[in-house]
N, C-alpha and C positions, 0 to 999 in steps of 0.2 A: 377544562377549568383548572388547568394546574398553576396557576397563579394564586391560589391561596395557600397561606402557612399555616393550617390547621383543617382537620376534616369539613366537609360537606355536608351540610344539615338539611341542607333543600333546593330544590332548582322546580324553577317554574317558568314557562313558555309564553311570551305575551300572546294576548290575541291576534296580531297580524301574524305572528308567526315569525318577525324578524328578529327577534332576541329573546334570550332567555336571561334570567336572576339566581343567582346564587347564594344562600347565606353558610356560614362559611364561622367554626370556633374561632377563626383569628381574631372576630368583632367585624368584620367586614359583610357586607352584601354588593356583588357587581352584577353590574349591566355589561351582557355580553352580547354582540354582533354576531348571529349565528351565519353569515357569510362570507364575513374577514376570519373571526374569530376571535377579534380585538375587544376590550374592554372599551365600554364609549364611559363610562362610570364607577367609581366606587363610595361608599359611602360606609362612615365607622361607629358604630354603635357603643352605646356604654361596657355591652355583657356579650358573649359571644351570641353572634344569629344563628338559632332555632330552626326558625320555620320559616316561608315566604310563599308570596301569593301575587298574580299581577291582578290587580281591578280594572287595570286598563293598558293600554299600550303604554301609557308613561305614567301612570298612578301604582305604585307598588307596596304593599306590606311585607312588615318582616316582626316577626316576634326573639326578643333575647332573653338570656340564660337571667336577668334578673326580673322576667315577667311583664315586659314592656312592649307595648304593641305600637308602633312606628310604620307613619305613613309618608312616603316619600316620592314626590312630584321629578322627573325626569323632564326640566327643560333643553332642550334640542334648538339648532339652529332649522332654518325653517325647511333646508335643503335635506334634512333625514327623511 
């Protein structure tokens, strides 16, 4: 996960097991392909990401440095 420009606040595993989340002081949280290793996502937050959680294979939380808890739907083409 060396694609973010600031430390690592949290990583989280979805339930299938194919990708992990990372949130990340840049303001960032990515979806990562735990078998390319590729980024399918990123997504930029007001305050730096905190915390993260997956609720689901493509349903993710991510809590930021100004106290905001953000829920974020990962649409996929149908072939993922």
């Amino acid at each position: 996960m060396c694609d973010h420009a600031g430390p690592v606040y949290g990583v989280a595993v979805t339930p299938n097991g194919l990708w992990a989340v990372s949130a990340s002081a840049d303001h960032t949280l990515r979806i990562w392909d735990l078998e390319s290793g590729g980024i399918l996502a990123t997504f930029t937050c007001d305050g730096g990401a905190r915390c993260c959680a997956c609720a689901s294979d493509t349903l993710f939380v991510v809590g930021d440095a100004g106290g905001r808890v953000l829920f974020l739907e990962l649409m996929l083409p149908k072939d993922h």
